[in-house]
C-alpha positions as CSV (number, residue, x, y, z in Angstrom):
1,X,6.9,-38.8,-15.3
2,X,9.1,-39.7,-12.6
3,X,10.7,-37.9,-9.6
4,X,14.0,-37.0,-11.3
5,X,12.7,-35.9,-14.7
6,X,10.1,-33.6,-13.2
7,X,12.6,-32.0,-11.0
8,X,15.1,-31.9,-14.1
9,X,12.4,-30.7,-16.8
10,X,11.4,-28.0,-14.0
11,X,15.3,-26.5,-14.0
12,X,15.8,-26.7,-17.4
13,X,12.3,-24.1,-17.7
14,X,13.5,-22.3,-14.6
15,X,16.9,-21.8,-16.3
16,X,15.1,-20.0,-19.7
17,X,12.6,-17.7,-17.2
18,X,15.5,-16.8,-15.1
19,X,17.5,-15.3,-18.5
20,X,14.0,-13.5,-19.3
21,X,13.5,-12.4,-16.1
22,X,17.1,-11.3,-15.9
23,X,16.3,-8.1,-18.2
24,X,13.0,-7.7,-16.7
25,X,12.0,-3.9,-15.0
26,X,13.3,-1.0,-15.2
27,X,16.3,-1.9,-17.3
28,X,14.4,-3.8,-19.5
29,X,14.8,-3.2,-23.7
30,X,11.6,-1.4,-23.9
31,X,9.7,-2.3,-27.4
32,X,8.6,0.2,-29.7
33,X,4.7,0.2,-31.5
34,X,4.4,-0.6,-34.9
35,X,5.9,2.9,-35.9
36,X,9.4,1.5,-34.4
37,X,9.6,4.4,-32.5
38,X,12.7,4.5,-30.1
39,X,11.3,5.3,-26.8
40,X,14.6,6.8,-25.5
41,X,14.0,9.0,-28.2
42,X,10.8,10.7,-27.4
43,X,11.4,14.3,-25.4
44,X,10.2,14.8,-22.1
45,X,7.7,17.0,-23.0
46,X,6.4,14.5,-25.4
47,X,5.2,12.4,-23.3
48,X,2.2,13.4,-21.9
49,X,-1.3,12.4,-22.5
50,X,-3.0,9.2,-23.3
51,X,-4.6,6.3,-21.2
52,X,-3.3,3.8,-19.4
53,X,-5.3,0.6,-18.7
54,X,-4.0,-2.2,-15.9
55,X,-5.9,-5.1,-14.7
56,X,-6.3,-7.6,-11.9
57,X,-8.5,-10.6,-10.7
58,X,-9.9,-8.5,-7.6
59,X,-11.5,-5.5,-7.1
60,X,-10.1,-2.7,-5.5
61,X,-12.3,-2.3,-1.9
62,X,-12.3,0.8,-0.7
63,X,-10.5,4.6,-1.2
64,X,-11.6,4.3,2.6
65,X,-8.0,4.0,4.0
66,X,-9.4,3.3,7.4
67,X,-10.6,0.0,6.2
68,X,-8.3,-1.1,3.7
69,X,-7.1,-4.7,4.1
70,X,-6.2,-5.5,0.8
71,X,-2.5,-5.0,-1.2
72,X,-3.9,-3.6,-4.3
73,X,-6.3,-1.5,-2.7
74,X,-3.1,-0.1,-0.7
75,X,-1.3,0.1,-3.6
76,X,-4.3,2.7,-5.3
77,X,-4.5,4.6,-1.9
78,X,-0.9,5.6,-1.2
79,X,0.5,6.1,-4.5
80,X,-2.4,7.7,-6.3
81,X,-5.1,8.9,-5.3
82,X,-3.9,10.1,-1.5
83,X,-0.3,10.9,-0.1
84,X,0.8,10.1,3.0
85,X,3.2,11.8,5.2
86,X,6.4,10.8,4.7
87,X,7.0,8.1,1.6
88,X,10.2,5.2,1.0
89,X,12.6,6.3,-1.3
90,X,13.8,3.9,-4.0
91,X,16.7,3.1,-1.0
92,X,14.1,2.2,1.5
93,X,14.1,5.2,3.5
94,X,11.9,7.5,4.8
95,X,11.7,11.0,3.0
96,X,9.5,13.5,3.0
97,X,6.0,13.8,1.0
98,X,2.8,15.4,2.5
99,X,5.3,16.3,5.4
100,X,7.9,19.0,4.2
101,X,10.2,17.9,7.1
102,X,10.2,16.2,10.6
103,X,12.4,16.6,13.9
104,X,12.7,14.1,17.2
105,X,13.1,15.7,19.7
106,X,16.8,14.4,21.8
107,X,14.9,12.1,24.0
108,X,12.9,10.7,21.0
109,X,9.6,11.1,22.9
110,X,8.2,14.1,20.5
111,X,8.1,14.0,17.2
112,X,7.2,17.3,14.6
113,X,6.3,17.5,11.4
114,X,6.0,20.5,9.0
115,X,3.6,20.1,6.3
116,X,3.5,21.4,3.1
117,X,1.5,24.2,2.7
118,X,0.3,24.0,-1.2
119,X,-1.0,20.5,-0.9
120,X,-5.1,20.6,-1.5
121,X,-7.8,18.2,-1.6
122,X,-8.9,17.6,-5.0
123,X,-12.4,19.4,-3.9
124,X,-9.9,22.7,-3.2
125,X,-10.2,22.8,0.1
126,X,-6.8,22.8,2.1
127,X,-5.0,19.6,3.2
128,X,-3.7,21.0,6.9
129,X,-2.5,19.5,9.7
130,X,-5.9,18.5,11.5
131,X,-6.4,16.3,8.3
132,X,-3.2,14.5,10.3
133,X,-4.4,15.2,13.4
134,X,-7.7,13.4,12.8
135,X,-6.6,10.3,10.9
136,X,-4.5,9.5,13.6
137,X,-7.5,9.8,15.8
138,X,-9.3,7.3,14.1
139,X,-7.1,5.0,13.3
140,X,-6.1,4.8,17.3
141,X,-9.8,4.3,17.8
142,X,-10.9,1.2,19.0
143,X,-13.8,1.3,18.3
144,X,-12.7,1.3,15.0
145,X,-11.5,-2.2,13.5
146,X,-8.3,-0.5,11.5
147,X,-6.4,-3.7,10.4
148,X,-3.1,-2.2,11.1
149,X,-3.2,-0.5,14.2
150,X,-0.1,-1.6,15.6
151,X,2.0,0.6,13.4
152,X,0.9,3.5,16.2
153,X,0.8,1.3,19.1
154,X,3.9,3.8,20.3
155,X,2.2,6.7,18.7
156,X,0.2,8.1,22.6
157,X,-0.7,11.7,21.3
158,X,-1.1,14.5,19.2
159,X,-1.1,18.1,19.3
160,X,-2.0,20.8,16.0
161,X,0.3,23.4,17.1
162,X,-0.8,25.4,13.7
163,X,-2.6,24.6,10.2
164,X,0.7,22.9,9.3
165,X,2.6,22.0,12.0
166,X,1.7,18.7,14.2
167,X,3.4,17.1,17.1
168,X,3.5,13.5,18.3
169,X,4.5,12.5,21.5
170,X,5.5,8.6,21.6
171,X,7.1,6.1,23.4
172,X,10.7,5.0,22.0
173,X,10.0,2.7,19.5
174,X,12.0,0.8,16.7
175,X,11.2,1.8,12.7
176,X,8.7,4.6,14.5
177,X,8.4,6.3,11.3
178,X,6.8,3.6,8.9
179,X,3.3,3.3,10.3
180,X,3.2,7.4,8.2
181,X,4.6,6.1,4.9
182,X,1.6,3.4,4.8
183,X,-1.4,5.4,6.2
184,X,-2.8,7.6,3.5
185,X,-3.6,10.9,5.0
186,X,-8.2,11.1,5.1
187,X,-9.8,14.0,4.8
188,X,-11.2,15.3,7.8
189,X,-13.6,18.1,6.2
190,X,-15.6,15.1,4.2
191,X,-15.2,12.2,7.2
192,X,-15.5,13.7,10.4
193,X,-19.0,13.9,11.2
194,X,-19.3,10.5,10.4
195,X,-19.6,8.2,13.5
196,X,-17.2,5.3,13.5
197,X,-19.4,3.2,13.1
198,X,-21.2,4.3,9.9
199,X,-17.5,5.3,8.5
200,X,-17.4,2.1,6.8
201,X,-20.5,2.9,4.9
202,X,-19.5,6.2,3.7
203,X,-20.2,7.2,0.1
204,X,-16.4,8.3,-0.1
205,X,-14.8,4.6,0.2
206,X,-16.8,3.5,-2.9
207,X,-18.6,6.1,-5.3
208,X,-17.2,9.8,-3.9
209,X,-13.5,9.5,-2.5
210,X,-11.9,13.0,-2.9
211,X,-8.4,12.5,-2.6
212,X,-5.1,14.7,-2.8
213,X,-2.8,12.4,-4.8
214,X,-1.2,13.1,-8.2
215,X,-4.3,11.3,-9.6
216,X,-8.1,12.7,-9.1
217,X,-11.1,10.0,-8.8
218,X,-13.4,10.0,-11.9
219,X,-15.7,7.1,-11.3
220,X,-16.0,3.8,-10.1
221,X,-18.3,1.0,-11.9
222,X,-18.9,-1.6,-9.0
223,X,-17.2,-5.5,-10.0
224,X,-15.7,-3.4,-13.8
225,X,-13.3,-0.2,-13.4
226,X,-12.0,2.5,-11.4
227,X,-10.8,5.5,-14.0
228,X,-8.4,8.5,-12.3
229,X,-7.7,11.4,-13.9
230,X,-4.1,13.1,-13.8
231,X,-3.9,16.2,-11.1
232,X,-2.8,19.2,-12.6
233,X,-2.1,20.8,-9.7
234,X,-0.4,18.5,-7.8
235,X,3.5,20.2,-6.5
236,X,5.7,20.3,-9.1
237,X,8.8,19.5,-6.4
238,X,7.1,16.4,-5.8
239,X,6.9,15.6,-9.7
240,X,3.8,17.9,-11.2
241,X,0.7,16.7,-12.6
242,X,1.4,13.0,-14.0
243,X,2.3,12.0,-17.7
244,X,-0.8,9.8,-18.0
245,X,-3.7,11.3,-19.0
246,X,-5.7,8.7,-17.0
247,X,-5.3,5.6,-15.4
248,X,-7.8,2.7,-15.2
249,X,-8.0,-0.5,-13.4
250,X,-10.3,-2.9,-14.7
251,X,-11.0,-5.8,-12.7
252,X,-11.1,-9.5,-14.9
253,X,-11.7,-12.1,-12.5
254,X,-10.3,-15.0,-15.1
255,X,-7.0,-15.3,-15.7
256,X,-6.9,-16.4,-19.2
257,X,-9.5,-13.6,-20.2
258,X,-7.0,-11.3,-18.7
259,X,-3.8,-12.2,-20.7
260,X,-5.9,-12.6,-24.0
261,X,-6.5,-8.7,-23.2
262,X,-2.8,-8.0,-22.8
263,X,-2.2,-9.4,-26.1
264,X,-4.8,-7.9,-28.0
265,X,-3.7,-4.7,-26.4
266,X,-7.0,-4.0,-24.5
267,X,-4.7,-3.9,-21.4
268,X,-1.4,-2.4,-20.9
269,X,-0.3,-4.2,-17.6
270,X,-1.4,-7.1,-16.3
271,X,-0.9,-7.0,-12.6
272,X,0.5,-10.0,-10.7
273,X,0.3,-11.8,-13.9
274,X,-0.2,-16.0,-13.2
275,X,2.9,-18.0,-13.7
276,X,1.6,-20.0,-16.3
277,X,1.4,-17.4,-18.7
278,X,5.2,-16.2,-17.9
279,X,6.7,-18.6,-20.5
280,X,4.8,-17.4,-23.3
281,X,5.3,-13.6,-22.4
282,X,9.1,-14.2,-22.2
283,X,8.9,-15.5,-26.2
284,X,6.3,-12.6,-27.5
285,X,8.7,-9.7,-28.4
286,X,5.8,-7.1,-28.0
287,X,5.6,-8.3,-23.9
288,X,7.6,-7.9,-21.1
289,X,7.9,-8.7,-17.6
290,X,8.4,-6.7,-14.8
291,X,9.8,-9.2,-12.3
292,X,11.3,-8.0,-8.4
293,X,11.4,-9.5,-5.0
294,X,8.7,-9.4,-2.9
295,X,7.5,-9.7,0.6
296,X,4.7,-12.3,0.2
297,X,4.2,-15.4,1.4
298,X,1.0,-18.0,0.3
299,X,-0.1,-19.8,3.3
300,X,-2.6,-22.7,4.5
301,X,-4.4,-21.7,7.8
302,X,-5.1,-24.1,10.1
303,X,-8.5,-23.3,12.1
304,X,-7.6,-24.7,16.1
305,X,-11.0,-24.6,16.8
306,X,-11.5,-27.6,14.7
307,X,-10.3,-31.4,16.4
308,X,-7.5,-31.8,13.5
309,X,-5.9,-29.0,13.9
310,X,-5.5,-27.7,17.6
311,X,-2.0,-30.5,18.0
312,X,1.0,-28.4,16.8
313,X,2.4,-31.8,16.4
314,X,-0.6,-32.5,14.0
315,X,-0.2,-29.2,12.3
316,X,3.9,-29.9,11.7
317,X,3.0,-33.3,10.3
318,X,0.2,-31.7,7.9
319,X,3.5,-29.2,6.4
320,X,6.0,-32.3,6.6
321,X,3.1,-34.0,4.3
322,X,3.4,-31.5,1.3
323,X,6.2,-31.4,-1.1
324,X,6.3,-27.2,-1.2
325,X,9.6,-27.8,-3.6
326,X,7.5,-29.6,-6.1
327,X,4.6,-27.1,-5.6
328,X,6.9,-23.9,-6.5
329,X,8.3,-25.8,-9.1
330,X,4.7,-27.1,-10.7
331,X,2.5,-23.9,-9.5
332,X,5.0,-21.1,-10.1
333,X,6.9,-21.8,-12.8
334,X,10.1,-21.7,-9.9
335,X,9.2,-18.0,-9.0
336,X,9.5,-18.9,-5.5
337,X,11.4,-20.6,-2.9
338,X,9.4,-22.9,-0.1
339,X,8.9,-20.9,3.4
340,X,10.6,-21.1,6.2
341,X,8.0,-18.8,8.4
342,X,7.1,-15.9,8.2
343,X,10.1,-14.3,7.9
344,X,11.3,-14.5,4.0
345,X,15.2,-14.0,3.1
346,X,14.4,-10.3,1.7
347,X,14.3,-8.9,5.5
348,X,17.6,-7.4,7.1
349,X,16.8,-9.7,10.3
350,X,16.4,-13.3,8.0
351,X,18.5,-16.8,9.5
352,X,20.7,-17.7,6.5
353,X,20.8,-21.2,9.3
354,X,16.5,-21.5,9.6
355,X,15.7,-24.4,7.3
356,X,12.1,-25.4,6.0
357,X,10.4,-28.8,8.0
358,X,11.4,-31.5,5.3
359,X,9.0,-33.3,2.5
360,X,8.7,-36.2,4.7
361,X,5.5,-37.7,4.1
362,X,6.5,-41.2,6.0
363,X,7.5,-39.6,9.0
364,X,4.5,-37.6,8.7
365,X,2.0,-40.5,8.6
366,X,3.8,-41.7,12.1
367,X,3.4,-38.7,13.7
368,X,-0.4,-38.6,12.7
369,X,-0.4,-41.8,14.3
370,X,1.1,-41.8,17.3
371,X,-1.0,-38.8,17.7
372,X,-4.3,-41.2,17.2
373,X,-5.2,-40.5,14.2
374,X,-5.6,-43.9,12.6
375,X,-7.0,-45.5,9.6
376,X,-9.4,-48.7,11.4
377,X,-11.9,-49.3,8.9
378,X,-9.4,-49.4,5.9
379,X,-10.7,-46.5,3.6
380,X,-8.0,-44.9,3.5
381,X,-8.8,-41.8,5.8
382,X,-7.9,-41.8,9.1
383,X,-9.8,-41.1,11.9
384,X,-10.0,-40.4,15.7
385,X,-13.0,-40.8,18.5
386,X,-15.1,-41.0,15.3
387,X,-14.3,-38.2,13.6
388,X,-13.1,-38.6,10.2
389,X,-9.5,-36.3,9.1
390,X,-11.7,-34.4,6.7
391,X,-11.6,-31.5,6.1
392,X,-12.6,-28.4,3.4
393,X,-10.2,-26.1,2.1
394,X,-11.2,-22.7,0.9
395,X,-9.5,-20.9,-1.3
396,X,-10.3,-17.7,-3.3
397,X,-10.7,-18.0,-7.8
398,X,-7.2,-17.7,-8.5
399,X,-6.4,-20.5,-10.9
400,X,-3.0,-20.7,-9.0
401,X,-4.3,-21.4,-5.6
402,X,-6.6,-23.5,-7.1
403,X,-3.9,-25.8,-8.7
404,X,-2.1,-25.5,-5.1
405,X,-5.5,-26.7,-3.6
406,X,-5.3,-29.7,-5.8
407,X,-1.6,-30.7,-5.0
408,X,-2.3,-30.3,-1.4
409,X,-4.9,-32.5,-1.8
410,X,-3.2,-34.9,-3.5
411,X,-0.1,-35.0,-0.7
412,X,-2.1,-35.6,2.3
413,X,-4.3,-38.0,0.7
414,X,-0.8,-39.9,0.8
415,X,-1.0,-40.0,4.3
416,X,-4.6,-40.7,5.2
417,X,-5.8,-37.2,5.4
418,X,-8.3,-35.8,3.3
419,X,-8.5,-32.3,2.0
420,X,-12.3,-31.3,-0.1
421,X,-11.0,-28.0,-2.3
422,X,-13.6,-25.7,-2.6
423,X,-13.4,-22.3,-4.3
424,X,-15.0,-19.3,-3.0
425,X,-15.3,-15.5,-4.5
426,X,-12.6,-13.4,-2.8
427,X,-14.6,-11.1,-0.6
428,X,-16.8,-13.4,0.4
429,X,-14.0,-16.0,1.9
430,X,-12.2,-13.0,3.4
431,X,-16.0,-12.2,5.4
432,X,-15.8,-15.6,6.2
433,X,-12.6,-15.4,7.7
434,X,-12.1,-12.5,9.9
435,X,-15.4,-12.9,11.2
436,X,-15.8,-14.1,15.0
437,X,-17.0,-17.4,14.1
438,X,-13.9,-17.9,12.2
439,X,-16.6,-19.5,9.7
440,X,-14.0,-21.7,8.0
441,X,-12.0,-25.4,8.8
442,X,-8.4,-24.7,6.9
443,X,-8.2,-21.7,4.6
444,X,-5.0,-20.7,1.5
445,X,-4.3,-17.3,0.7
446,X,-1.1,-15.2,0.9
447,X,0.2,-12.5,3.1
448,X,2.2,-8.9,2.2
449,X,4.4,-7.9,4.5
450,X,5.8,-4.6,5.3
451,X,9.4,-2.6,6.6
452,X,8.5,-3.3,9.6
453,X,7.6,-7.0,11.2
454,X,5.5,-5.8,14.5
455,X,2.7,-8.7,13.5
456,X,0.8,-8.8,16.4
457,X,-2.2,-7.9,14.5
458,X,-1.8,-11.3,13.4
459,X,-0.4,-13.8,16.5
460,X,-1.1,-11.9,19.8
461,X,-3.4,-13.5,22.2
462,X,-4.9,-10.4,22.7
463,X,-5.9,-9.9,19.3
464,X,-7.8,-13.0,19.3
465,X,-11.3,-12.4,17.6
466,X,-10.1,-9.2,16.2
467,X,-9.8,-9.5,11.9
468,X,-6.8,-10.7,11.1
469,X,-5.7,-12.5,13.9
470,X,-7.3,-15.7,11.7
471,X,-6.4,-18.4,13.8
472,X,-6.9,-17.9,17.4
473,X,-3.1,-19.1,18.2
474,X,-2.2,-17.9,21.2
475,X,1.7,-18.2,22.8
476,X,2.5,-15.7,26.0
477,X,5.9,-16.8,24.9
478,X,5.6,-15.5,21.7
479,X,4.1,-12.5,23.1
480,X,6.8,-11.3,24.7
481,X,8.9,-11.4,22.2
482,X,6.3,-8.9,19.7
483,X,6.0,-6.6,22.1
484,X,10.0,-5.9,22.5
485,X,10.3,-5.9,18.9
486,X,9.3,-2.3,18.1
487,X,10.5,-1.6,21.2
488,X,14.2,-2.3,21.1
489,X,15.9,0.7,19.2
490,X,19.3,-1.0,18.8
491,X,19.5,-3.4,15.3
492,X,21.2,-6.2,17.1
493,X,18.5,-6.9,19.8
494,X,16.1,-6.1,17.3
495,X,17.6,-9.0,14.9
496,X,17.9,-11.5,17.9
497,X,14.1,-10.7,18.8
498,X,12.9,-11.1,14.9
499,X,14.5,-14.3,14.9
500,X,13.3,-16.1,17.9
501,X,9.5,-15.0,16.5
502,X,10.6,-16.6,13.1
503,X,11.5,-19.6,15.1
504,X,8.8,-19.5,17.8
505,X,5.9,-19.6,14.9
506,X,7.8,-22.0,12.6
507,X,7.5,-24.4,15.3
508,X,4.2,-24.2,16.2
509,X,2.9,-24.0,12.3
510,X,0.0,-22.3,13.1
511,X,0.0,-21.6,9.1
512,X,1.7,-24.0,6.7
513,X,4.2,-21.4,5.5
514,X,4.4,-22.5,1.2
515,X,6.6,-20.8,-0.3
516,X,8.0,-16.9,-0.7
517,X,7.1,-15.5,-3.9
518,X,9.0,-13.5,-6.9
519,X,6.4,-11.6,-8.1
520,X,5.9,-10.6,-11.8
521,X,4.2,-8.2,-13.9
522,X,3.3,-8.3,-17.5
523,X,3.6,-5.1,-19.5
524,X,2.4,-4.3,-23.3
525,X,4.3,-2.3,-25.6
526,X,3.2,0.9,-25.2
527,X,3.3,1.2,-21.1
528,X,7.1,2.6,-20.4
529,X,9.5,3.1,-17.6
530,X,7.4,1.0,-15.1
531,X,9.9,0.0,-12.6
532,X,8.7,-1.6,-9.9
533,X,10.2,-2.9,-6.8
534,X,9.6,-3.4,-3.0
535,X,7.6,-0.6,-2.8
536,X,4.9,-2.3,-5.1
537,X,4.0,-1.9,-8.7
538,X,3.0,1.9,-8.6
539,X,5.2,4.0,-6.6
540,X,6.3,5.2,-9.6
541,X,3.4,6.0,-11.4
542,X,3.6,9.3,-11.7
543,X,6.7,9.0,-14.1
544,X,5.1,6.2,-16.1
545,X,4.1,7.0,-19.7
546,X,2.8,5.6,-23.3
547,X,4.7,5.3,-26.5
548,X,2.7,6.5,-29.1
549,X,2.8,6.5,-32.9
């Protein structure tokens, strides 16, 4: 098929998902079960009880918030099985949650909160404000490898003034808040005789979390399930005990085993379901999809350590290679738009004027070239000083990267590069790539963002070697400009700032930056009023229910 009909025959499917996806979420016509019950008919009180069973590729890691690196994991930890401090409303601002209330004080260098005082651990015992008191201890640590530290880089100390009252002193600091809608609150009576470093370890991340959420942990069968069980007491001001009886996430590592479950009703959501099942969801009347915007963006990591990769000009070449258009269009079923950087056009502080490096694969083969790398024995791969542009890359089971792996492989075999795909299990890659030896050549995965874009977890020189900093770039330039981020409290300097770090990594291309993702869910007929959104898939869980005969 040529150029023009693959682009057209793409549109033409993009048109009929974007009038399914149109009703997806919370406004979506929700199906009745066989008994064609109406569920806008079924009272309040009518809707308790039941099981509800979701599924993913991955396993959930830990309950262990100090170690979670992981968006699902997250996902589990803040919404329901822990609380956090303060919580986003469905607006995208703070309110309160474990936290009652908060003050600043006028020169926004002390912040208080008031907790609740009928919030318990699910074991009985009291959550209080040294629970607060020492998961923010930890988590400023460093001995401690938390992978999101820099949410409390402003965050300098912290006083119990009673068992529910805590105060903060800080430095001023943009967005100082959001770091406490994130962190799930630990318990300090279970954790803190642990040293830090046996913390990770710790019977509670895998086999005895105790937890204070809306849902209560009941068990967890390594590589199969976690089942939660509804909290009766949880406040009734911040919803009561759940309408699910239980909820279970099972873990399906293969994609088409998962969706054969969602159709045979084994599973009620399907989370992050693969694009190439979206088609066939929108044209079965007893699924839906669940479709919303989403801070993610897939990614190819280039490993400077390595001869190919440590010329940015090299790296840019390597993007310019790879038609990212075609790959949305092939790969997600055109739920997605190719990358700019690593700021996506949901954030407040996005360039409507920042445009993606071009599919230019002729310009790209010159630019290898004049940087050396040249094909002199005519097979077709280039090479420099001896050393052949070959390289592996490692990507994780999900049949989507997988067909990404094979298109990238394809596009810079066009320009005398080549690429050796080689799929790895999930944790294992993930060992492989936070650990010092950066034990990989070029790596695709995909990266959540938060409210709050202070990355330097990620890009700072002095993060090099730590976990997520996966690529050793270094830019003092750069630099500067993450640390004024958080620091500038006034929305214009802060929008000036987030755009010269969108532009100062989109020119090095220390990734290459894919695509931005919509992200969808598939639900079966009896799971109702899941609505997700930027939050993720289960800030609302609480309020989700099943239809029933």
């Amino acid at each position: 098929m040529s150029r023009p009909e693959a682009r057209t025959s793409s549109l033409v499917r993009r048109t009929a998902l974007a009038a399914a996806l149109l009703g997806a979420g919370a406004c979506a016509e929700q199906p009745a079960v066989e008994s064609g019950r109406d569920p806008t008919s079924v009272p309040v009180a009518e809707r308790y009880g039941g099981t509800a069973i979701l599924a993913g590729l991955g396993e959930i890691q830990t309950m262990n918030a100090f170690f979670s690196r992981d968006y699902v994991t997250d996902q589990f930890q803040a919404y329901v099985l822990f609380t956090t401090l303060l919580r986003y409303d469905d607006r995208l601002q703070p309110e309160p949650y474990l936290a009652r209330s908060w003050s600043v004080s006028p020169d926004s260098n002390e912040v208080t909160f008031r907790l609740r005082t009928d919030m318990r651990w699910h074991d009985g015992a009291p959550t209080t404000a040294r629970d607060v008191a020492f998961t923010f201890d930890r988590v400023k640590d460093p001995a401690l490898p938390y992978p999101n530290r820099s949410a409390f880089d402003a965050w300098e100390s912290v006083e119990v003034l009673d068992d529910y009252t805590i105060r903060f002193t800080l430095r001023p600091h943009a967005d100082f808040l959001h770091g406490w809608t994130a962190l799930p609150i630990m318990p300090r009576h279970i954790l803190e005789d642990t040293p830090v470093e046996d913390l990770a370890s710790h019977p509670f991340g895998t086999s005895q979390p105790v937890g204070n959420g809306p849902f209560r942990f009941v068990e967890h069968l390594p590589g199969d399930r976690w089942t939660f069980e509804a909290n009766p007491d949880f406040p009734p001001d911040l919803g009561g005990r759940p309408f699910l009886d239980r909820l279970v996430y099972r873990v399906i590592p293969n994609e088409t085993t998962l969706f054969a479950e969602l159709r045979s009703g084994g599973v009620d959501m399907y989370v992050r379901v693969a694009p190439v099942f979206v088609e066939q969801i929108a044209e079965d009347p007893e699924l839906r999809l669940a479709a919303y915007p989403f801070p993610n963006y897939s990614f190819i990591a280039w490993n400077p350590r390595r001869p190919f990769f440590a010329d940015r000009t090299v790296r840019r070449a390597l993007t310019m290679a790879l038609d990212r258009l075609e790959l949305v269009e092939v790969v997600r079923h055109g739920l997605g738009t190719p990358a700019v950087g690593p700021v996506g056009s949901w954030h407040w502080a996005y360039d409507s004027a920042w445009r993606p490096l071009p599919y230019a694969p002729d310009s790209a083969a010159a630019i290898l070239e004049r940087a050396g790398w040249r094909d002199v024995d005519g097979d077709g791969i280039r090479e420099r000083n001896g050393v052949r542009f070959s390289f592996e890359l490692v990507t994780n089971e999900s049949r989507e990267r997988g067909a990404i792996a094979e298109l990238v492989q394809g596009y810079l075999a066009r320009v005398g590069v080549e690429a050796r795909p080689r799929i790895r299990e999930h944790q294992a890659l993930i060992s492989d790539v936070t650990s010092p030896e950066r034990r990989f050549e070029a790596f695709l995965l995909s990266w959540t963002q938060g409210m709050v874009l202070d990355e330097r977890d990620q890009w700072a020189c002095d993060r090099i070697g730590k976990p997520l900093q996966f690529v050793s770039f270094c830019d003092p330039a750069l630099d500067a400009v993450m640390d004024s981020i958080p620091r500038a409290t006034d929305r214009a300097v802060q929008r000036h700032l987030i755009r010269r770090y969108g532009t100062l990594i989109a020119e090095a291309q220390p990734f290459t930056f894919l695509y931005v993702e919509k992200r969808a869910d598939a639900l079966g007929p009896r799971l109702q009023d899941v609505a997700p959104d930027f939050r993720g898939e289960l800030a609302g869980v609480r309020n989700w229910w099943l239809l029933r005969p």
